[in-house]
N, C-alpha and C positions, 0 to 999 in steps of 0.2 A: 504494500500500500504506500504510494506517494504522499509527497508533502499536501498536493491539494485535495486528494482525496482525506486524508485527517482531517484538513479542515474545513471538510462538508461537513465528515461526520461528525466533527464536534461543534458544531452548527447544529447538525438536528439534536445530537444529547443536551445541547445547552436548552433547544426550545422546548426538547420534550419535558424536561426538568421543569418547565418556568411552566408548562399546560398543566403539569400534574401538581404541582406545589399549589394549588387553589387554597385560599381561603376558608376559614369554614366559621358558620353562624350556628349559635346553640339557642332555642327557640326554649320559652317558659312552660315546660308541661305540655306540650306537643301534643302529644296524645290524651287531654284529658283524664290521665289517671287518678287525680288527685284534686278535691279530697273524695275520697271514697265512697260511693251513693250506699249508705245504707237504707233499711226497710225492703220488705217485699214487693216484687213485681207486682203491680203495675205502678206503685208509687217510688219507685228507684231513682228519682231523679229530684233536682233543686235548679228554680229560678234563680241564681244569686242576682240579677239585679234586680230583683225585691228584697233581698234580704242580707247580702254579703258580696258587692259588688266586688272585691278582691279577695277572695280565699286562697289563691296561690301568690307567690310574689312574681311582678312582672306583668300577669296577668288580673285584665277588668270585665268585668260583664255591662252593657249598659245597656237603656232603653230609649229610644229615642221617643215612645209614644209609652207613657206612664199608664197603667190599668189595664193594658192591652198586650196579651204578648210578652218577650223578654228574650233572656239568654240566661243560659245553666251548663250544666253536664247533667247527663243523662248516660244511665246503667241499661245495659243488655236486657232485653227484657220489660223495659220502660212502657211507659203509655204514649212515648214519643217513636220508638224502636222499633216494637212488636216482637216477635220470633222473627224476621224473615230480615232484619237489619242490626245483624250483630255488630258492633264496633270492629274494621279491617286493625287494627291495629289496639291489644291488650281487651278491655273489656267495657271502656265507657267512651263516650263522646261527647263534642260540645255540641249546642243547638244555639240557632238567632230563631225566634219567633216572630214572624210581624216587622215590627222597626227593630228590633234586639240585635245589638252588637256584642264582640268578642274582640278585645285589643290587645295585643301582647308584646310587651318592652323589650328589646334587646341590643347590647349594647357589637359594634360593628369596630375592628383597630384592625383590619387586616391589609393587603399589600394595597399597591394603588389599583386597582381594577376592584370597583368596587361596584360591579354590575351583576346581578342576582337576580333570580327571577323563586317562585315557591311553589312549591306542589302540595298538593292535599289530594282526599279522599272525602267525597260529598255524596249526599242523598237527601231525599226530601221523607219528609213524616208518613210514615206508610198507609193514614188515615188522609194524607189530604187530598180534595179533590181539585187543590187547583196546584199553580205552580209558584215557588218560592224563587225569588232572583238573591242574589248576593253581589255584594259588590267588594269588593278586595280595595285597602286603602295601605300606600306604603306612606307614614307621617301625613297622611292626612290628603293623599294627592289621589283620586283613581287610575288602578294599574291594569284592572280589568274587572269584567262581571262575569257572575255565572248561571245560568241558567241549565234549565231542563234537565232538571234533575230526577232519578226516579226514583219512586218508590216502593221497589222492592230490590233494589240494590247498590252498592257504594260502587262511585265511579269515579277515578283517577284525574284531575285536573294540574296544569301547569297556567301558571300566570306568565305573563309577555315580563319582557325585564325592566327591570326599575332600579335605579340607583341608589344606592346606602348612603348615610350621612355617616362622616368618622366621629363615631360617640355613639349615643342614643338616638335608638331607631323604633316606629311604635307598626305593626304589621295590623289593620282591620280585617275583619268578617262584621260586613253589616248587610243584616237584612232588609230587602224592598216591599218586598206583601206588594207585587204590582196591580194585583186585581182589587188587593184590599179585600182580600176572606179567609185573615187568619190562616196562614200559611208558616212550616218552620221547614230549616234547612238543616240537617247533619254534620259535623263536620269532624276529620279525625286525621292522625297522621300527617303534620304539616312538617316541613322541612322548607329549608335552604340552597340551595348549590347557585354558584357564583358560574357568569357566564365566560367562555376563555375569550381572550379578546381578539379580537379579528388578528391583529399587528402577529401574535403567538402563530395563529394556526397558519399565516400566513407565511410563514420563518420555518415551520416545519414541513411545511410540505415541500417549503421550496429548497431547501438540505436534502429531503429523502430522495427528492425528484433528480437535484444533481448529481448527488451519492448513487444513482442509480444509472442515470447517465455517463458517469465517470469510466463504474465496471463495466459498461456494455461497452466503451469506446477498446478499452483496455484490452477487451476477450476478442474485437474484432483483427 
């Protein structure tokens, strides 16, 4: 192997290094575990914003329309769940009812590409007959919405990407009720992954691409 064939390849090791060394954001109770819905089905579950809008730290339950609706966690089995929507992830899940949101703080110091998008695990209430929207907020901006959801199973969403603030970052699930008839959304399993930045993938391919050009020149 020649001089410039090394330093392709150490062209593509340096970029392959810089795609895989990502970032990583640790989300407050992700999965709704906590705190732990006691009582028997069908009452397994709590509104905390009627009653304990913070019971984990990081995360808030709020209501945007008081009397009406809310956000909680809710237990497998629930009267929000049924049998046919277990939690894909451990055993409980969060809910927005109506206007009801789900906020969760966390804090972002990671390299300069601070482009992220989140994925979740969503369904709608297995009793409802219409349809629940949710609208995804990163610090308070719209990053997407989500719609059509069903109800009788949890389906896998990704949000479009949105940029981190270095420090404190607040991640929404807020309910729309667009029909306005009491409508709730599922939600469980939320995560992070940071997205690689054009400039990386563009530096790697174009190492492997020469690196590969190199030894074909060579074998010719």
């Amino acid at each position: 192997m020649n001089l410039q064939q090394n330093a392709i390849l150490l062209a593509a090791l340096v970029s392959v290094a810089s795609v895989s060394q990502a970032a990583t954001v640790t989300l407050p109770d992700s999965g709704f575990e906590t705190p732990i819905q006691g009582g028997a089905a069908p009452g397994n579950y709590t509104i905390y914003s009627s009653v304990d809008p913070t019971p984990v730290t990081g995360l808030t339950f709020t209501n945007a329309e008081p009397g009406v609706g809310g956000s909680g966690i809710s237990a497998n089995g629930s009267s929000y769940q049924d049998g046919s929507l277990n939690a894909p992830q451990g055993t409980q899940v969060g809910f927005v009812q109506v206007l009801g949101g789900i906020s969760m703080s966390f804090d972002y110091s990671g390299n300069s590409n601070n482009l992220f998008n989140f994925s979740f695990d969503a369904a709608e209430r297995y009793s409802d007959t219409g349809s629940e929207q949710v609208n995804v907020l990163l610090n308070g901006v719209l990053i997407d919405t989500v719609s059509g959801l069903s109800t009788t199973a949890f389906a896998a969403f990704t949000t479009a990407s949105a940029t981190l603030l270095s420090g404190t970052n607040t991640l929404t699930f807020q309910g729309v009720d667009p029909l306005n008839i009491d409508t709730t959304a599922l939600i469980d399993n939320i995560t992070a992954s940071q997205v690689p930045e054009p400039a990386s993938i563009a530096l790697l391919a174009a190492g492997l691409f020469g690196f590969g050009a190199s030894r074909r020149k060579k074998s010719v």
